[in-house]
Backbone bond lengths (Angstrom), bond angles and torsions (degrees), N, CA, C in turn:
res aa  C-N    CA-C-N  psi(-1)  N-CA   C-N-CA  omega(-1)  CA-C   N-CA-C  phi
1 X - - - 1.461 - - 1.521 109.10 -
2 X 1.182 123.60 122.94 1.534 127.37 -174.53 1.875 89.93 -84.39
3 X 1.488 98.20 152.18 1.397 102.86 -157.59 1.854 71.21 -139.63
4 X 1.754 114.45 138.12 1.360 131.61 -172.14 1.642 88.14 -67.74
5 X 1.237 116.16 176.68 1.869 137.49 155.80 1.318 101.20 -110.41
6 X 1.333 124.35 124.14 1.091 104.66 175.20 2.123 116.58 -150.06
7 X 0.708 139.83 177.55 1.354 134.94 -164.72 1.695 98.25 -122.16
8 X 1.160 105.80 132.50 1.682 112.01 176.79 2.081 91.72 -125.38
9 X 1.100 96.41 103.43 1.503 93.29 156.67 1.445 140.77 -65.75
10 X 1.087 124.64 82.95 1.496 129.60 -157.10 2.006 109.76 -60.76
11 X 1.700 96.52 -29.95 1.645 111.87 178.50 1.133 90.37 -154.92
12 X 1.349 103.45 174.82 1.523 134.45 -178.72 1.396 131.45 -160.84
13 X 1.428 98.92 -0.35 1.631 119.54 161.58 1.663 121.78 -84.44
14 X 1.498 88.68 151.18 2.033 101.85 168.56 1.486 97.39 -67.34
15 X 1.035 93.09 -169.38 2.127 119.89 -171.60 1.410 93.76 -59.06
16 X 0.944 119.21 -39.00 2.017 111.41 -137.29 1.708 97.91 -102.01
17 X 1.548 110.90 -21.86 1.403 100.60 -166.04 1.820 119.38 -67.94
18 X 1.197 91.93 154.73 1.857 98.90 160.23 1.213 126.76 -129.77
19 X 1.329 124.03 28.30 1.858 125.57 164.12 0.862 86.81 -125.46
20 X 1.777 156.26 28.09 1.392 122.05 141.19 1.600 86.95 -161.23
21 X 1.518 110.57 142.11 1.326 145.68 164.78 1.822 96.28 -30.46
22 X 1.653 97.37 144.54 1.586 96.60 -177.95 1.621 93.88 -100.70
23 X 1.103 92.03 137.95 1.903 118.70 172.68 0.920 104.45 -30.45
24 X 1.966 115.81 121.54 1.257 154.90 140.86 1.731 110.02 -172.78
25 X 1.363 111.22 147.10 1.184 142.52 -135.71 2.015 111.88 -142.38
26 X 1.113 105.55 150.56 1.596 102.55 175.60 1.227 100.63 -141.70
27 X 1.303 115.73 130.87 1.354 135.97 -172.03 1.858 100.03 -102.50
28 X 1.097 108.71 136.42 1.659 112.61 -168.69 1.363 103.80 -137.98
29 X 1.207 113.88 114.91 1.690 128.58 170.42 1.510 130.63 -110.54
30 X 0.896 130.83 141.50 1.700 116.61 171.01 1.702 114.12 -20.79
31 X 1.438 111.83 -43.25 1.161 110.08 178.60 1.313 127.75 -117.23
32 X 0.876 88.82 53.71 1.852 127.57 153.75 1.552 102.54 89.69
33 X 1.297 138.28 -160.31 1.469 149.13 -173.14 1.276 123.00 -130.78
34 X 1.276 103.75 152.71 1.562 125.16 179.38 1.327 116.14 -104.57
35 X 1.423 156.42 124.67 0.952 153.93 -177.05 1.956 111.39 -105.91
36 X 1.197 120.14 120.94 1.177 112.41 -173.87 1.126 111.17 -121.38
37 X 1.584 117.40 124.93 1.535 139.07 165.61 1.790 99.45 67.65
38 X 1.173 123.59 142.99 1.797 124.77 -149.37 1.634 112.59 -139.25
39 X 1.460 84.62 18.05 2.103 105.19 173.55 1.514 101.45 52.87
40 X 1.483 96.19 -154.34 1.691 97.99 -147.89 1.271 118.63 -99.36
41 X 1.754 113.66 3.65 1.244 118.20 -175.11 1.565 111.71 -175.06
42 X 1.234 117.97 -147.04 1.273 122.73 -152.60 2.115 100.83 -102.76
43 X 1.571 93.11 -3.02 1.781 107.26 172.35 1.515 106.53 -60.57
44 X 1.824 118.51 -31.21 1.725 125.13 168.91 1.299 88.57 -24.09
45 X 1.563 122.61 -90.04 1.721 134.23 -141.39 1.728 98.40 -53.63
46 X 1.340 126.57 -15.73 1.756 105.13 -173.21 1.351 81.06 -90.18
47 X 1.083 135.51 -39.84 1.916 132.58 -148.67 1.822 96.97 -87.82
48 X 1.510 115.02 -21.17 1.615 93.85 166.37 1.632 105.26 -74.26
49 X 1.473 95.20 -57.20 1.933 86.49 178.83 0.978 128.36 -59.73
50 X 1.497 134.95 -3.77 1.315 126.75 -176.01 1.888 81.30 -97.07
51 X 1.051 122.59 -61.89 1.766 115.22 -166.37 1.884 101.14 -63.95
52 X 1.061 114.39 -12.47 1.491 100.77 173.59 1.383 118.88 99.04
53 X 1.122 121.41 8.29 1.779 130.30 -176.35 2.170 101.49 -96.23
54 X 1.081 75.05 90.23 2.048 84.74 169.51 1.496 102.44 -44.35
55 X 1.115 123.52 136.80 1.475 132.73 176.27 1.710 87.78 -69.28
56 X 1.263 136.12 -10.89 1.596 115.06 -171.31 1.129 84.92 -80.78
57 X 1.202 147.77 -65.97 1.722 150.16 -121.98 1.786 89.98 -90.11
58 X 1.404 133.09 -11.52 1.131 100.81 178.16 1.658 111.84 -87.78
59 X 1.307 121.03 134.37 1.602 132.52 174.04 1.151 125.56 -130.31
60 X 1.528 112.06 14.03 1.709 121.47 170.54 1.107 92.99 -164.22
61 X 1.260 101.74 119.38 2.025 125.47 147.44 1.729 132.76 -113.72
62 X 0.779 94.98 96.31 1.586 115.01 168.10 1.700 117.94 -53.24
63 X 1.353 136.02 125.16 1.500 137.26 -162.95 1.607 98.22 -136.72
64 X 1.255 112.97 81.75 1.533 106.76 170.51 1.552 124.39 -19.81
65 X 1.548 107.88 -63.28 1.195 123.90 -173.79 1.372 112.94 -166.18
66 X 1.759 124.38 -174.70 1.012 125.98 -161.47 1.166 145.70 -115.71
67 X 1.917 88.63 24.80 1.905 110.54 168.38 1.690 113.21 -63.96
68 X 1.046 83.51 144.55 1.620 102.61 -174.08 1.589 115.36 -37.28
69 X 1.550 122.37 -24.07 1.262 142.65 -145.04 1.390 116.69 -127.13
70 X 1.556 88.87 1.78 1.864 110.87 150.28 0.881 127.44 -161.62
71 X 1.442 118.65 45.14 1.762 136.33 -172.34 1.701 86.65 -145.01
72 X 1.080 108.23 -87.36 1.542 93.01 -173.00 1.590 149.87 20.82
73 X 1.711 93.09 -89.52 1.127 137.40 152.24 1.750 103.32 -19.35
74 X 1.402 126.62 -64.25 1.294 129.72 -174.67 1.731 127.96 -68.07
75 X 1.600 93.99 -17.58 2.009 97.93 171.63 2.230 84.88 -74.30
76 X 1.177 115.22 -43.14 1.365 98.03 -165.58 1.509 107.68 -71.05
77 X 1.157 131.49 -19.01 1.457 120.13 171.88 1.540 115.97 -94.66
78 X 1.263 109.23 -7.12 1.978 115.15 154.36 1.585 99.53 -65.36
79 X 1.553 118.85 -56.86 0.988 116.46 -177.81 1.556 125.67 -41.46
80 X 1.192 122.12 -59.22 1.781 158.04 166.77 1.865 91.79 -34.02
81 X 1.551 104.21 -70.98 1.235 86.26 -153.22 1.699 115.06 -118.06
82 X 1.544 97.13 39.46 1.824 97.87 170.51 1.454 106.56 -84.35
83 X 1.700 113.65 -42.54 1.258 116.58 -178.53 1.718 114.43 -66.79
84 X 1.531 105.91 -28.76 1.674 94.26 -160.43 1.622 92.82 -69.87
85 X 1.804 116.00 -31.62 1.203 81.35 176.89 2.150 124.95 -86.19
86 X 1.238 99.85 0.29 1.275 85.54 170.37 1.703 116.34 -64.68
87 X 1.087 107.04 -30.28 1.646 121.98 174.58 1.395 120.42 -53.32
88 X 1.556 103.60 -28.02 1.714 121.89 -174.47 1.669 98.26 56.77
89 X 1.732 105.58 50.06 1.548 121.69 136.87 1.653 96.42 -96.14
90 X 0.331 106.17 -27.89 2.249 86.70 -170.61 1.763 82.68 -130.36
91 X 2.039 65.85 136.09 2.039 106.37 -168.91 1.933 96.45 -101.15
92 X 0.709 111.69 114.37 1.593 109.72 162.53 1.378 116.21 109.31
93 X 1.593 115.29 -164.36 1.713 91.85 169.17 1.653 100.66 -123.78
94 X 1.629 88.70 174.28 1.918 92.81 164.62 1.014 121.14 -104.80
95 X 1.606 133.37 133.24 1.115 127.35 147.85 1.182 142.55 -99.10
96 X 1.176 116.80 142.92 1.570 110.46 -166.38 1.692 102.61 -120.06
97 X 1.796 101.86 134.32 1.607 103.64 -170.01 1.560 93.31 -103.55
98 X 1.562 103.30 162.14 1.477 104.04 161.32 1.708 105.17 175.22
99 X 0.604 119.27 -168.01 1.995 123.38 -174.69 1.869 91.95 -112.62
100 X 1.786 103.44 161.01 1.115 122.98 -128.68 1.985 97.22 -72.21
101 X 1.559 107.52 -14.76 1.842 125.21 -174.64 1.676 91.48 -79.96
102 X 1.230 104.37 -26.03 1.723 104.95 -162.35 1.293 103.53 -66.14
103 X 1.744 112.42 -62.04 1.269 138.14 -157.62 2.134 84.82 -78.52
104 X 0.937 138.12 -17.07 1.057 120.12 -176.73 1.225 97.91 -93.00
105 X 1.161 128.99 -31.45 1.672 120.37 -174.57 1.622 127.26 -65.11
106 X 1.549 83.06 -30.48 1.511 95.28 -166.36 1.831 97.63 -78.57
107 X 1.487 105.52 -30.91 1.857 108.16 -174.48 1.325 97.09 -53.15
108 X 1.311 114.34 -64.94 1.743 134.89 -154.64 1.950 103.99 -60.47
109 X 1.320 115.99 -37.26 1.725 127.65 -167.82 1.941 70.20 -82.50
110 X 1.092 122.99 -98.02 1.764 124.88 -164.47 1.807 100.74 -15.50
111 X 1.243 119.44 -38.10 1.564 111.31 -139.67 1.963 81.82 -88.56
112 X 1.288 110.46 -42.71 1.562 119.08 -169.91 1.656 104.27 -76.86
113 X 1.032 121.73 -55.41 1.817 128.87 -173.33 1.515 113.72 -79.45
114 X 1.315 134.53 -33.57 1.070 148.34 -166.66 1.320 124.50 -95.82
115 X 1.236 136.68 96.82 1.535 127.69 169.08 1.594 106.75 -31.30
116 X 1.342 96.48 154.23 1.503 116.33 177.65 1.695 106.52 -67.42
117 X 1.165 107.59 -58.15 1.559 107.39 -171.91 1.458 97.55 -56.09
118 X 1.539 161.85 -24.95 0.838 126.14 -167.87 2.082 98.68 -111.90
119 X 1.011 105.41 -19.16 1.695 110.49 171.20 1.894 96.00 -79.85
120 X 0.810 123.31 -15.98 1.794 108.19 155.64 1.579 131.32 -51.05
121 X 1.424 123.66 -40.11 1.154 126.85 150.92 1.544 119.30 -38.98
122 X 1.199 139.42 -43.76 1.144 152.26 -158.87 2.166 98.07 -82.66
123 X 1.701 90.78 106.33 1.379 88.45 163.20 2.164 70.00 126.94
124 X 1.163 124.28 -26.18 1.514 108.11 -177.78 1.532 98.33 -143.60
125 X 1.185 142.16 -45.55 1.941 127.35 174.05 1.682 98.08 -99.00
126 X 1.349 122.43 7.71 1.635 122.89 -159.72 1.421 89.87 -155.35
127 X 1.979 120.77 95.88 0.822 113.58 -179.66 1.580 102.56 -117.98
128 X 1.524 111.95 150.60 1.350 119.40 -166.93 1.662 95.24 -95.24
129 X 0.605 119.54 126.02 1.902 105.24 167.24 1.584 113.53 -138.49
130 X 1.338 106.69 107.58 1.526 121.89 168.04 1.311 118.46 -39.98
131 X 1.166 129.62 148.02 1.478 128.32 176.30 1.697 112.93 -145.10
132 X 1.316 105.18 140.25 1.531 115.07 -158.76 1.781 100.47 -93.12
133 X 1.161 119.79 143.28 1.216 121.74 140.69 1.766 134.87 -7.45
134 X 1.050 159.29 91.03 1.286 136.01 -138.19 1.168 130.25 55.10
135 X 1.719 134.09 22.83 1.586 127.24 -145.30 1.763 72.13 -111.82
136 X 1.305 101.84 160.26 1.406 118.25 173.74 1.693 94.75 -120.23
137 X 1.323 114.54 138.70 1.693 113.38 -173.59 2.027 93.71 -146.89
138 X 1.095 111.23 108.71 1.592 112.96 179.55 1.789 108.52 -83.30
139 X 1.569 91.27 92.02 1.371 110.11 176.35 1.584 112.98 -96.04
140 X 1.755 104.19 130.72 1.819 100.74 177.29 1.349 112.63 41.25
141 X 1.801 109.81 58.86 1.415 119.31 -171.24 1.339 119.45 10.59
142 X 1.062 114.83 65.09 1.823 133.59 157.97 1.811 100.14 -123.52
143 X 1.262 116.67 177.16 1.577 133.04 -175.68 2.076 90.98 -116.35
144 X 0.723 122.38 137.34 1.146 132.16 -167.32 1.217 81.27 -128.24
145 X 1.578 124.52 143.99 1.403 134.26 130.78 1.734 118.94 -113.91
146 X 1.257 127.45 142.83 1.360 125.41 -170.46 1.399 93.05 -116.27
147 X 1.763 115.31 122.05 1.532 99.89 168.29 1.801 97.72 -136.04
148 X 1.319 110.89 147.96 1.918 133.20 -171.16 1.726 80.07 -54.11
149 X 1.099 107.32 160.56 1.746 109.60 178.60 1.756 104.05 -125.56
150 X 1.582 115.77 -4.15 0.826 120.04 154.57 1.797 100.79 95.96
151 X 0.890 106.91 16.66 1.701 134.62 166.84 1.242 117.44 1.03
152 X 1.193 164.06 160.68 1.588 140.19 159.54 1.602 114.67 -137.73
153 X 1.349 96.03 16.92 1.442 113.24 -176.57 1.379 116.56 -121.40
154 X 2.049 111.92 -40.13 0.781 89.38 -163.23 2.273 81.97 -179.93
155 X 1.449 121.42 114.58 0.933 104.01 -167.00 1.743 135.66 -69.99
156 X 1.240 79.11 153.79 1.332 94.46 -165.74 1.720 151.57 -124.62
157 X 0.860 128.81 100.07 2.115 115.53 -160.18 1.576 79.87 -99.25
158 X 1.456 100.12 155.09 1.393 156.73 123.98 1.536 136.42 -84.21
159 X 1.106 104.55 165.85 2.185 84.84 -176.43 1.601 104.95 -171.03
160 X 1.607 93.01 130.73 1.967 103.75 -162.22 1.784 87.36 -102.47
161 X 0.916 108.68 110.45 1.674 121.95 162.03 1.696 112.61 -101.09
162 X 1.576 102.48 153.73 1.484 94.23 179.09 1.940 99.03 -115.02
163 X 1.190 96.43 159.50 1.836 100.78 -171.81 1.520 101.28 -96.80
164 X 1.419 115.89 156.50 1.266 124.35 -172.38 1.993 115.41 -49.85
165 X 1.387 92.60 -15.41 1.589 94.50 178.35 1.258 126.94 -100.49
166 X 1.803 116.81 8.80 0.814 140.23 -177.41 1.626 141.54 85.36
167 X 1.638 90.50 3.77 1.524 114.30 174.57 1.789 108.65 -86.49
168 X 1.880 74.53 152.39 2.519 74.25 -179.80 1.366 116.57 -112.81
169 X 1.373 112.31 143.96 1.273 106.07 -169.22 1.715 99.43 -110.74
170 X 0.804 114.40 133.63 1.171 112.98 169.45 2.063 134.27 -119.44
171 X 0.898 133.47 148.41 1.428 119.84 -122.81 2.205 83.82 -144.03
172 X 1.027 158.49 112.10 1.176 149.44 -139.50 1.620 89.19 -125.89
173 X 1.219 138.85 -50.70 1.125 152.00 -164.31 1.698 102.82 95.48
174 X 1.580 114.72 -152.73 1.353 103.51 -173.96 1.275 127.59 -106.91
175 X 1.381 127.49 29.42 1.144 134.52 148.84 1.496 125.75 -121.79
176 X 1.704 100.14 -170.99 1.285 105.70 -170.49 1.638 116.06 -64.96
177 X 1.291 99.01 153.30 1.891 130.75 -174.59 1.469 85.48 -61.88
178 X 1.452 109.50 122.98 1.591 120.64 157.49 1.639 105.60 -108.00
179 X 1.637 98.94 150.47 1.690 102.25 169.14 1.382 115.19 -37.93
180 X 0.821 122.53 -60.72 1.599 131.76 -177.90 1.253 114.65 -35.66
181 X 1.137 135.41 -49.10 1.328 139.76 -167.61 1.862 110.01 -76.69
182 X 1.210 123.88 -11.84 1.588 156.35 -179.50 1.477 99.66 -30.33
183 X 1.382 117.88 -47.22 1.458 114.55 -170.85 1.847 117.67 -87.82
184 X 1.482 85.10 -20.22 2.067 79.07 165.84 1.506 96.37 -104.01
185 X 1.309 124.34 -2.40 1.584 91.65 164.20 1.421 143.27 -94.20
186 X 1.726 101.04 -44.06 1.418 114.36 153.72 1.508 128.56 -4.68
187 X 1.219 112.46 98.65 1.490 123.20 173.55 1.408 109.98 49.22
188 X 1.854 113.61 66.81 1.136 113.01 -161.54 1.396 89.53 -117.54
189 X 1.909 138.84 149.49 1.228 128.70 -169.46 1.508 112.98 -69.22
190 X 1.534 112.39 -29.02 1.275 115.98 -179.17 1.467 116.38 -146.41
191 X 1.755 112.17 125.24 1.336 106.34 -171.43 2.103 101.29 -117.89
192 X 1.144 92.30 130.42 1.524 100.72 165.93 1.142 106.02 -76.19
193 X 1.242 131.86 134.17 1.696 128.96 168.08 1.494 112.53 -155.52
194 X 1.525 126.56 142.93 1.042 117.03 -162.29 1.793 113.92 -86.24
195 X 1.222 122.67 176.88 1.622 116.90 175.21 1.359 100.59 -149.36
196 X 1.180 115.74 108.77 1.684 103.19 -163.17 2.201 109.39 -89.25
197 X 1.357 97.86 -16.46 1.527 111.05 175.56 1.682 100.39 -171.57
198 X 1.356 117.93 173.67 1.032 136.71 -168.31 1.598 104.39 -88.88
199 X 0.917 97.29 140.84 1.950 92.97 -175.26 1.681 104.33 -72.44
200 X 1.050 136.08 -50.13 1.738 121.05 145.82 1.545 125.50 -8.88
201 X 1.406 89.39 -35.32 1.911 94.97 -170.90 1.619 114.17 -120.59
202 X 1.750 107.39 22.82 1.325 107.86 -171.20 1.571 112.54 -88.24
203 X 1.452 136.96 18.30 0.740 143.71 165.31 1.878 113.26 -94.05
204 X 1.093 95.05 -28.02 1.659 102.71 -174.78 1.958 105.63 -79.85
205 X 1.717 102.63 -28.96 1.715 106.24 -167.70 1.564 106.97 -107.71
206 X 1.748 106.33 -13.46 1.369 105.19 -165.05 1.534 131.90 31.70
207 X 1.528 95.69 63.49 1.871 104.22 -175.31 1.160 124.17 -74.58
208 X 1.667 108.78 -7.67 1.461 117.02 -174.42 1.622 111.32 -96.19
209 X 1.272 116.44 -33.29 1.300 129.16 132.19 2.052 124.38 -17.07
210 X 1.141 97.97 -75.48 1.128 107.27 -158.17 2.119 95.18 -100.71
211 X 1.528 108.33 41.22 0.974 116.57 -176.54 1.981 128.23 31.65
212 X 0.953 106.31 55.07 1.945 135.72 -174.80 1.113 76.88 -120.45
213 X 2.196 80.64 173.09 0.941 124.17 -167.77 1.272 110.91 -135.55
214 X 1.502 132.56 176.60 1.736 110.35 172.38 1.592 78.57 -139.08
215 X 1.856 89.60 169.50 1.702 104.58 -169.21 1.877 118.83 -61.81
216 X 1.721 104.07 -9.56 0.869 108.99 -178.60 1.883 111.63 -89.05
217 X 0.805 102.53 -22.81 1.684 119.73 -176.31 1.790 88.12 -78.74
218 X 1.207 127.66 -47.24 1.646 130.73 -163.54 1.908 101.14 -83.54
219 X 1.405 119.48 -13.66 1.520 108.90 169.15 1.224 108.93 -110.99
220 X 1.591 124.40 -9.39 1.318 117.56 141.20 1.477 127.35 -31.07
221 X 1.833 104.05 -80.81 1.090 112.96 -174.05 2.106 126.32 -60.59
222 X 1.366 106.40 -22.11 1.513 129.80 164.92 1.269 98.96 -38.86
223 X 1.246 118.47 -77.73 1.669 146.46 -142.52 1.502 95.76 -97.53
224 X 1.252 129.30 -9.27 1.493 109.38 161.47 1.612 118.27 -84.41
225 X 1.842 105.71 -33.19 1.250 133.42 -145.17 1.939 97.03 -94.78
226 X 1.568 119.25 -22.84 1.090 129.84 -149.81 1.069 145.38 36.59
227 X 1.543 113.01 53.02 0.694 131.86 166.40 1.710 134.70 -69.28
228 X 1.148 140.44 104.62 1.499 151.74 141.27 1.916 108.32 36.37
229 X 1.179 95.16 -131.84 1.321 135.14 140.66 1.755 123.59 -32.32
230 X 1.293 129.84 134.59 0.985 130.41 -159.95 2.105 106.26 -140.00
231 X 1.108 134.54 61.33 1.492 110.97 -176.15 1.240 120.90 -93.58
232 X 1.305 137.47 114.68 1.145 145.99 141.15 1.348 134.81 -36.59
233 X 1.786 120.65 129.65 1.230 117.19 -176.63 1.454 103.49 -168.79
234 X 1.646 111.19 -167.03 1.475 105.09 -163.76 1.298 118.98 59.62
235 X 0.825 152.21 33.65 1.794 159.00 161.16 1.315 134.35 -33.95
236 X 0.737 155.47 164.54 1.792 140.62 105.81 1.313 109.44 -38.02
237 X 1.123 98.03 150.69 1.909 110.39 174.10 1.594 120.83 -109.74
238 X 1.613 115.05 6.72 1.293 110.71 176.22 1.607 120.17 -86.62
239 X 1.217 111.52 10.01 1.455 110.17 -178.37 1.779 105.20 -131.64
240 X 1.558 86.75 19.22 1.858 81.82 -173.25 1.351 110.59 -45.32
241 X 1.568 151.00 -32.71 1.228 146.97 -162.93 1.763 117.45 -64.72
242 X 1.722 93.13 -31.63 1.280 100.27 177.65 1.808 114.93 -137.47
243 X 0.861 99.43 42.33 1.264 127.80 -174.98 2.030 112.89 -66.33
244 X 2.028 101.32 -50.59 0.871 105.16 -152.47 1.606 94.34 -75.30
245 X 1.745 110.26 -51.29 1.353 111.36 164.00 1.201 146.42 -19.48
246 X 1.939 94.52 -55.94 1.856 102.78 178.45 1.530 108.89 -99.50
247 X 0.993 121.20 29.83 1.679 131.76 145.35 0.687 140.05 -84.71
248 X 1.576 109.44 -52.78 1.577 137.12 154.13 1.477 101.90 -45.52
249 X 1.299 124.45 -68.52 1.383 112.51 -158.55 1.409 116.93 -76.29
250 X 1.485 114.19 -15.47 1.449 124.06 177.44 1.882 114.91 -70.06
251 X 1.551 86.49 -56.08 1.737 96.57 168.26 1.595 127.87 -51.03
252 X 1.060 92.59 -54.00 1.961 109.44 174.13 1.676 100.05 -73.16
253 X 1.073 133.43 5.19 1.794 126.72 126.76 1.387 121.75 -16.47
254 X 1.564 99.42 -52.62 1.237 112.11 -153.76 1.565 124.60 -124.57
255 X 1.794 94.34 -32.50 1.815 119.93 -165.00 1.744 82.39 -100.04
256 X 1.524 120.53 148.12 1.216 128.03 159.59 1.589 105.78 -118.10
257 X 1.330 124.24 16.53 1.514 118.57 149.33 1.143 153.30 -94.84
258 X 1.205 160.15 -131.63 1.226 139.61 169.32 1.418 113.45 -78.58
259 X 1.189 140.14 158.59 1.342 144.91 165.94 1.380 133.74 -116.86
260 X 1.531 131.93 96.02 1.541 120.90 -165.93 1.013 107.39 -86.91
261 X 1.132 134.30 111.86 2.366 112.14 159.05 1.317 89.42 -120.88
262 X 1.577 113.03 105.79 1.245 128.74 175.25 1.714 121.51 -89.64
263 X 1.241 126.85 171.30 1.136 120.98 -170.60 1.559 111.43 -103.06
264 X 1.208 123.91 161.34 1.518 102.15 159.16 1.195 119.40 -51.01
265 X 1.237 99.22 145.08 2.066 105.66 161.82 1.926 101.81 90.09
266 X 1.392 126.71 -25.69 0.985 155.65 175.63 1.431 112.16 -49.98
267 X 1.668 114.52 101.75 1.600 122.16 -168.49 1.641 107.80 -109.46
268 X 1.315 102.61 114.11 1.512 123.35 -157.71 1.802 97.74 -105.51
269 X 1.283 120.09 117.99 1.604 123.84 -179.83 1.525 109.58 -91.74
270 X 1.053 114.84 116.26 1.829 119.73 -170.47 1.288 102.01 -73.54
């Protein structure tokens, strides 16, 4: 039975918002899923059950980096699921990827917030695993590559995987596209990229400031790079009503390919 690939947006907001979950996403394949970056708190567990991802089925999480608003989120799902599997509710182990600040953050938040009995798992059903710059790691039979995005705030991976049908997805984290990153993006079928406000409205969010991007800067860079597919995320949340519209129409300025600005909770088939 061929089983779709498909993207469930769990959030789609920056740090600060409160009408929609801050950006992270689960990617779901025949062979099983990846969950990336787990927002800012313990709001993860309504946004898996409301999007439908059983806390059993998750067995890889990916953590860009180590803002509050996608690190968080992951002491509460150490929390969630050391016991279920001591319970022998959860079959297997988790791993969680990230670069060497990542994997330290998450030890140091577990060692201070977390009882011992349930941060004991961690190191044998709770595995931390560092990830290099360029490292290729075959997660949920896909090829994962993790590459630094060249961050200027604060470090950071992204990671261009290819899907069982031979298309690439590529995943930017939440800032702007640096040269460097050029060779996993280039004419990639699908690029995640963030849009933090509309360039119309960059005086009101100051994204250039606060190192963003707007949807017009993200169908720029699409349509130079040739890229496919186009999804938008990370936002402001004061225009969620019309959000999907004036993205779309702002981006396609520039991009003549497809355009996603999905909603939370919002399951997108690649």
């Amino acid at each position: 039975m061929n089983i779709d690939t498909t993207i469930t947006m769990l959030g789609t907001g920056n740090a600060m918002c409160t009408r929609c979950f801050n950006t992270c996403f689960y990617l779901r394949t025949a062979g099983g899923g990846v969950l990336v970056d787990a927002g800012g708190g313990n709001g993860i567990f309504r946004q898996l059950y409301r999007g439908r991802v059983a806390i059993e089925e998750i067995h890889h999480l990916f953590v860009t980096h180590c803002h509050t608003d996608h690190i968080l989120g992951v002491v509460w799902l150490i929390r969630k699921i050391s016991p279920m599997m001591h319970k022998g509710k959860y079959h297997g182990t988790l791993t969680i990827y990230g670069h060497d600040l990542v994997i330290q953050a998450i030890r140091v938040m577990c060692d201070l917030l977390v009882p011992a009995k349930i941060t004991s798992a961690i190191g044998h059903t709770i595995i931390l695993r560092e990830v290099t710059d360029g490292e290729q790691v075959t997660i949920a039979e896909l090829p994962f590559t993790f590459f630094d995005i060249a961050s200027t705030k604060a470090k950071q991976y992204g990671f261009h995987t290819i899907l069982p049908d031979g298309r690439s997805v590529v995943c930017l984290g939440d800032e702007p596209y640096q040269p460097s990153s050029e060779r996993y993006v280039r004419g990639c079928d699908w690029l995640m990229c963030e849009a933090f406000c509309l360039y119309r409205d960059r005086q009101q969010f100051n994204p250039y400031e606060k190192n963003h991007s707007t949807a017009l800067d993200a169908g720029r860079l699409a349509q130079e790079l040739g890229v496919k597919n186009l999804l938008l995320y990370h936002t402001e949340d004061r225009y969620l009503t019309t959000r999907r519209a004036s993205y779309t129409a702002e981006a396609a300025q520039h991009f003549t390919g497809t355009i996603h600005v999905p909603d939370d909770l919002e399951t997108l088939t690649l």
